[in-house]
C-alpha positions in Angstrom: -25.5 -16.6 -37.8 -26.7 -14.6 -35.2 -28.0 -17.5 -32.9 -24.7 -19.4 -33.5 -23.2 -16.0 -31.8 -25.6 -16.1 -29.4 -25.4 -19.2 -28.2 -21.3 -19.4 -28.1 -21.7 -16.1 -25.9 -24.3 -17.7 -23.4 -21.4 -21.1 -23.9 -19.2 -18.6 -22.6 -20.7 -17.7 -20.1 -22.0 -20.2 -18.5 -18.6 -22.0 -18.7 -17.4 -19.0 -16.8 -19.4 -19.2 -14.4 -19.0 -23.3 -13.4 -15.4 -22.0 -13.4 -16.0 -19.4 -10.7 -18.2 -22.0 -8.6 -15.0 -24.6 -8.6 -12.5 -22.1 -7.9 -14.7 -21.0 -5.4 -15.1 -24.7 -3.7 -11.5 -26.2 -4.5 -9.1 -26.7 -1.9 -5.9 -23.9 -1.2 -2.9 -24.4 -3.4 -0.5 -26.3 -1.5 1.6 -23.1 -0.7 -1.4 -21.9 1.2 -0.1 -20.7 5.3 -3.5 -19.9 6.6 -1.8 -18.5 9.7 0.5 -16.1 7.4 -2.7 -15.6 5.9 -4.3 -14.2 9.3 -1.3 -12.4 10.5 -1.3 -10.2 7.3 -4.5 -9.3 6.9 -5.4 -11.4 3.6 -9.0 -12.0 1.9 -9.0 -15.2 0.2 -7.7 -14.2 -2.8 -4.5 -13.2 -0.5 -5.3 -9.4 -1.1 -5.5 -6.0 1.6 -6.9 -3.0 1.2 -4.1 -0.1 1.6 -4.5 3.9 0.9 -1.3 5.0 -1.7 -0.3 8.2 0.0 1.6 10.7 -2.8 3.7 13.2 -1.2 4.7 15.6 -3.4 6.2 19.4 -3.1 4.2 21.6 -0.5 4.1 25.4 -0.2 6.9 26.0 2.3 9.7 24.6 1.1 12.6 24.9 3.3 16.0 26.0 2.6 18.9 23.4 3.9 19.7 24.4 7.2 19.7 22.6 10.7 16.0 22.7 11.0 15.0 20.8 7.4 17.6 18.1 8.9 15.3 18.0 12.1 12.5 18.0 10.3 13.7 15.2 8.1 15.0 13.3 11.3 11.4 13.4 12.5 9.2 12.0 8.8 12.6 9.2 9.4 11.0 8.6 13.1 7.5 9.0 12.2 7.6 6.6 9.4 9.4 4.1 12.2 6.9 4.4 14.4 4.4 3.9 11.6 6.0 0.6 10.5 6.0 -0.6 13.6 2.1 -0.3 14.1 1.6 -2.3 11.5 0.1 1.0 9.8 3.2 2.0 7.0 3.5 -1.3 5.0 5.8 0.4 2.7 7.4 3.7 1.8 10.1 5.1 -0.6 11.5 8.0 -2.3 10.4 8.8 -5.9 12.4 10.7 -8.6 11.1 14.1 -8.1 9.2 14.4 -11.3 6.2 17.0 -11.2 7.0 17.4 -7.7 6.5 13.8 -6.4 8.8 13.4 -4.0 8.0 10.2 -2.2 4.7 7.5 -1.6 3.6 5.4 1.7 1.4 2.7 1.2 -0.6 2.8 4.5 -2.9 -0.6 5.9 -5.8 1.6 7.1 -9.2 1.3 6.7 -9.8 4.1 4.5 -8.6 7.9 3.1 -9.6 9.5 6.5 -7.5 6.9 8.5 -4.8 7.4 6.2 -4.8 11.1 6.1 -5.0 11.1 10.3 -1.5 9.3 10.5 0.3 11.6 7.6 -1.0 14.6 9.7 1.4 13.5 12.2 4.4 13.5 9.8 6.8 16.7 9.9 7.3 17.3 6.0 3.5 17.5 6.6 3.1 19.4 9.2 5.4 22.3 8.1 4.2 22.3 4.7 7.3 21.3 2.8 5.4 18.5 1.5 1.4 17.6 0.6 -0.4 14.4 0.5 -2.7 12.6 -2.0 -4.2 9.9 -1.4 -6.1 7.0 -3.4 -7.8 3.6 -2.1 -6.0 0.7 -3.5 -6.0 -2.9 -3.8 -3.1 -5.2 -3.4 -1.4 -8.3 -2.4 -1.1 -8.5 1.7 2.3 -9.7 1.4 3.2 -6.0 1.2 2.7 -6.9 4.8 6.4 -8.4 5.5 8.0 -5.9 3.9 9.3 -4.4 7.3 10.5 -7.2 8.7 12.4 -8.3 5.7 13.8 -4.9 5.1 15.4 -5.5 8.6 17.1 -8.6 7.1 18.5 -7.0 4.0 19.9 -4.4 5.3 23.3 -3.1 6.6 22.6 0.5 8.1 19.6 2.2 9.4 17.9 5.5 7.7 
């Protein structure tokens, strides 16, 4: 009994294996745009590296007042600006929960690259809100995000 358990498992893997080598030889699927493929920064399995940035509730929390709008004019701008160097891939609001207030997905090379670019953001910057940050792995059509956002909708932030 053991053998026959032994032997299904090397079966197993060794079928595994020949798998991975054809997978690894066979053509693209016909859906395949290898020059959407280079513009957005994919590895062959169509994938990016990104840093998930968690801003959540700082230490100075401002009051509302004309200079929380400004500040909030300027994380608007800087996240713009971002976008447009092809560094913010994505960003949205979160529900507040535990003090999460709101996440980035940057395309940077790593935590320090990412943590150089939040620097420049005011909610940062004053302290109204802190960053955390975690290496992640995802699909590098996160990439077109911007540029469909721009298509879908009717007024600007």
């Amino acid at each position: 009994m053991k053998h026959e358990i032994v032997a299904g498992i090397a079966c197993l893997f060794l079928a595994t294996a020949l798998h991975a080598a054809d997978s690894a030889n066979a053509s693209p699927p016909p859906a395949y745009d290898a020059a959407l493929a280079a513009k957005v920064g994919a590895d062959d399995y169509g994938m990016h590296k990104y840093v998930l940035v968690i801003l959540k509730t700082g230490p100075k929390p401002m009051a509302d007042s004309p200079e929380r709008q400004e500040m909030f004019k300027g994380h608007f701008a800087n996240m713009q600006r971002l976008a447009k160097e092809g560094v913010l891939a994505y960003a949205g609001p979160l529900d507040g929960v535990e003090g999460r207030r709101g996440i980035f997905i940057l395309a940077v090379d790593g935590i320090e690259a990412a943590k150089q670019h939040v620097a420049t953001d005011p909610v940062i910057v004053s302290g109204e809100m802190v960053a955390e940050y975690h290496a992640h792995y995802g699909s590098a059509a996160l990439m077109l995000v911007n540029d469909l956002h721009s298509q879908v909708a009717k007024k600007q932030m």
